[in-house]
C-alpha positions in Angstrom: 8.1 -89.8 -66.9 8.4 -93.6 -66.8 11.4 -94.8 -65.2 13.0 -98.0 -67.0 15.4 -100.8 -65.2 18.0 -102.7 -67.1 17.2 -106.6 -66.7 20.2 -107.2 -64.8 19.5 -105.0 -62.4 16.2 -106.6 -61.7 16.9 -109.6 -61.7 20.0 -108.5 -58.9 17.1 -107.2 -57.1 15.1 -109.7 -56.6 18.3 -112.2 -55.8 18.8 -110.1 -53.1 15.3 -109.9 -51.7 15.7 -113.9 -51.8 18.4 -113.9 -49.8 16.2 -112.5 -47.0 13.6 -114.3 -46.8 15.1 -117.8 -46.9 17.1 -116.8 -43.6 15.6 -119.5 -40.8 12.8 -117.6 -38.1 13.4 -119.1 -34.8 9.9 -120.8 -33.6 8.2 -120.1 -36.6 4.2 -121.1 -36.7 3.0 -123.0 -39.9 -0.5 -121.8 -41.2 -2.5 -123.4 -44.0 -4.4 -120.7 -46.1 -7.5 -122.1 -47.3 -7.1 -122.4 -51.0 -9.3 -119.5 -51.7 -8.4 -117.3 -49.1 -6.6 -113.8 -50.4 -3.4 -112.0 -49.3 -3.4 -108.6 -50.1 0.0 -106.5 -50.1 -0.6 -102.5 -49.8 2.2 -100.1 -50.4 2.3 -96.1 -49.8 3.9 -93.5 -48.7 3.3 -90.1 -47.2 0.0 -88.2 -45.8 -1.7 -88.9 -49.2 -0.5 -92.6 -49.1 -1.6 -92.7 -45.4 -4.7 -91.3 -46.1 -5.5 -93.8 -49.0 -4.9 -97.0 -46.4 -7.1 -96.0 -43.9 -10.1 -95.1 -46.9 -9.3 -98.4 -48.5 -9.5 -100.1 -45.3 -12.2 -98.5 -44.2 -14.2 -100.0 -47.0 -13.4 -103.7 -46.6 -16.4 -105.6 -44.7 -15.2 -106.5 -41.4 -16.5 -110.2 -42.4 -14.0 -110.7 -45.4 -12.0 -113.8 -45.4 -8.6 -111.9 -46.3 -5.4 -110.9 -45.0 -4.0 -107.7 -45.2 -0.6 -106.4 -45.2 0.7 -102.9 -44.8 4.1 -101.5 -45.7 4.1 -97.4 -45.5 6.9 -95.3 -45.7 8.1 -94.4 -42.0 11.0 -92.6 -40.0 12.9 -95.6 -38.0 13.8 -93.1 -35.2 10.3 -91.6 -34.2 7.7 -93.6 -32.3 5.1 -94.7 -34.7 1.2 -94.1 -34.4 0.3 -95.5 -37.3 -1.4 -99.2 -36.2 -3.7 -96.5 -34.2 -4.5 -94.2 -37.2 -5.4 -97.1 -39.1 -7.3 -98.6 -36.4 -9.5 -95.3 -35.8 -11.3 -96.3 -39.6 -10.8 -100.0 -40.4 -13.6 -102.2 -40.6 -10.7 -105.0 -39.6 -8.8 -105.9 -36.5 -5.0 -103.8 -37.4 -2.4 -105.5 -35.7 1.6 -105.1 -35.1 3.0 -108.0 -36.7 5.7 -110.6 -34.8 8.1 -112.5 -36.4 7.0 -116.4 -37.5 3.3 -114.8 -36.3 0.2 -117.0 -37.4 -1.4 -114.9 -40.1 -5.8 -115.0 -39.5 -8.0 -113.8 -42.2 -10.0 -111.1 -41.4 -6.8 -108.9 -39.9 -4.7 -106.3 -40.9 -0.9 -106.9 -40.1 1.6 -103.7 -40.0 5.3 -103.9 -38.8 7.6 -101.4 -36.8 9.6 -98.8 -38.6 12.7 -100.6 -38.1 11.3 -104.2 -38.5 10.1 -104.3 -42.1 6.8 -106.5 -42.1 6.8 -109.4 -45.5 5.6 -112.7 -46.0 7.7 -115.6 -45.5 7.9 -119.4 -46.4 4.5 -121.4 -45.1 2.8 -117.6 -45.2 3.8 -116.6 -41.5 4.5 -113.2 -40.7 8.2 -112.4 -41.2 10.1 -109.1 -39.9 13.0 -107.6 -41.5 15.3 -106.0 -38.8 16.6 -102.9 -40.0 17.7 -100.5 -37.8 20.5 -98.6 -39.7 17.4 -98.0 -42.3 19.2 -100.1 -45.4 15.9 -100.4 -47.3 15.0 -96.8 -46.6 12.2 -96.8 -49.3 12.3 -100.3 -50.6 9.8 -101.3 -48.0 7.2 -101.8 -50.3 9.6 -103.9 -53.2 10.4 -105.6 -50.0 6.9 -106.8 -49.1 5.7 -107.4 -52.9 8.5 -109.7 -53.6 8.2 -111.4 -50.0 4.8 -112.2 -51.6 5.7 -113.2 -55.4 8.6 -115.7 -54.0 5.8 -117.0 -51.0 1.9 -116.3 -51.5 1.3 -119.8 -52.5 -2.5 -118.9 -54.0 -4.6 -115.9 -54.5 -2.9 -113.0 -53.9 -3.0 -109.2 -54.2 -0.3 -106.5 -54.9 -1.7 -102.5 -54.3 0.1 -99.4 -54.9 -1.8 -96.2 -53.3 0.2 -92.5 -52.9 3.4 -91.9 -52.6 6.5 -90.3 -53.6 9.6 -91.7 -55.7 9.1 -95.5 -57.1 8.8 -97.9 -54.4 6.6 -100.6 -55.3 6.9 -101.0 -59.3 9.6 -103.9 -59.4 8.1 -105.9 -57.0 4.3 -105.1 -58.5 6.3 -106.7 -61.5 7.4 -109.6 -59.8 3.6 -110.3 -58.5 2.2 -110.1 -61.8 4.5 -112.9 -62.7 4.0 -114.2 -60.4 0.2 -114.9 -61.0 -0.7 -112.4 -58.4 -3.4 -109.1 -59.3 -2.0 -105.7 -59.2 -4.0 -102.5 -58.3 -2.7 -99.1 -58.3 -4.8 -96.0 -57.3 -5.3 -93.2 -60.0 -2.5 -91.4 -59.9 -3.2 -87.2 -59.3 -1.1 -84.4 -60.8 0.9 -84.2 -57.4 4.9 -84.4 -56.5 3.8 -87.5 -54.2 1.8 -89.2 -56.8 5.2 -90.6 -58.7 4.8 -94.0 -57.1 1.5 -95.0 -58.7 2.6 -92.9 -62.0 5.7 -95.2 -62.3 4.0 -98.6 -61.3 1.5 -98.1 -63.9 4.4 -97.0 -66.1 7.3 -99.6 -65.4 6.8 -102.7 -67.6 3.4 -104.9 -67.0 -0.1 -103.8 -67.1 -1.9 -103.2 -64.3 -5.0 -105.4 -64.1 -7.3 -102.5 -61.8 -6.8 -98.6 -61.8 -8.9 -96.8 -59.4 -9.6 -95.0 -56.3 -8.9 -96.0 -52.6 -12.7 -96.7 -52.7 -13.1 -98.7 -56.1 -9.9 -100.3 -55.0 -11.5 -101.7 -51.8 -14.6 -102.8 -54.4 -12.3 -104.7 -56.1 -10.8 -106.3 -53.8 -14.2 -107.5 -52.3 -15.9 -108.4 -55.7 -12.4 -110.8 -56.7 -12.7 -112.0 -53.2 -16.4 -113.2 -53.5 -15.9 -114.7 -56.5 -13.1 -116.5 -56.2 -10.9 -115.1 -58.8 
């Protein structure tokens, strides 16, 4: 079933996410991304949406000129493995994101489970320190919107497995952003409600598909510019 916001609240929403990322990072890098160079946002949550990151990453040539961002779903009082589970099948360089970090194409950036990784002004890494776990599983909204308010060019929203709706307002917000929007083909599973309702929520999704087609995609709009 499609889940439906009222306009007020998302609009409320998205004030708040603004909020955030116009507080000042203290020695903050400034990058200029090449006017066709990609960001791409990817969202998940779970084993399933675990699993889907490290086949989609696994598919991306080792050579393309993007930047990658990863927000998944994770306990903010266990250690984290998952920069070395992704590592163990990306074609790309995965790295732990710092805060006002230079972002380099060809790299994969993660956070920390209490330091939400998103984009901020200039498109320098930005962390979101959250260790009472307020944004619990807004992670991904968190990181899409970071990217609608800042991605200043081409950029890439992509919804993969996971469970509850995480991800669909701020897919939204990149759509009107100008941004493209992916979502993997949702399966009839309990943990398969994020990419049902981001299909579902209010804006079409310009590319359905599997982790692998998804990574195809990515490449092909890459190449061509587009």
């Amino acid at each position: 079933m499609a889940l439906t916001y009222p306009l007020h609240m998302v609009r409320n929403v998205e004030r708040s996410w603004r909020r955030q990322w116009r507080q000042p990072v203290a020695a903050a890098r400034f990058i200029r991304i090449g006017p066709d160079d990609f960001i791409v946002a990817i969202g998940g949550s779970g084993g399933e949406g675990l699993q889907d990151v490290q086949e989609l990453l696994e598919q991306l040539p080792s050579d393309l000129p993007v930047i990658v961002l990863v927000a998944l779903h994770r306990p903010v009082d266990q250690v984290s493995y998952l920069r070395e589970a992704l590592e163990q099948r990306s074609a790309i360089p995965v790295r732990i994101a710092r805060n006002g970090e230079w972002l380099k194409l060809g790299h994969c950036y993660i956070g920390e489970p209490g330091q939400h990784l998103v984009l901020g002004a200039g498109s320098f890494a930005k962390l979101l320190c959250d260790p009472t776990n307020v944004y619990r599983n807004r992670t991904v909204d968190a990181l899409f919107y970071s990217l609608a308010e800042h991605a200043e060019r081409k950029f890439i929203g992509v919804v993969l497995s996971g469970g509850l709706d995480d991800g669909s307002l701020g897919l939204s917000a990149i759509r009107r952003a100008g941004g493209i929007t992916m979502v993997v083909t949702p399966r009839r599973a309990p943990d398969h409600s994020m990419p049902r309702n981001a299909i579902s929520f209010n804006d079409p999704v310009d590319f359905i598909g599997s982790p692998r087609h998804i990574a195809a995609e990515i490449v092909l709009r890459v190449g061509n510019k587009r």
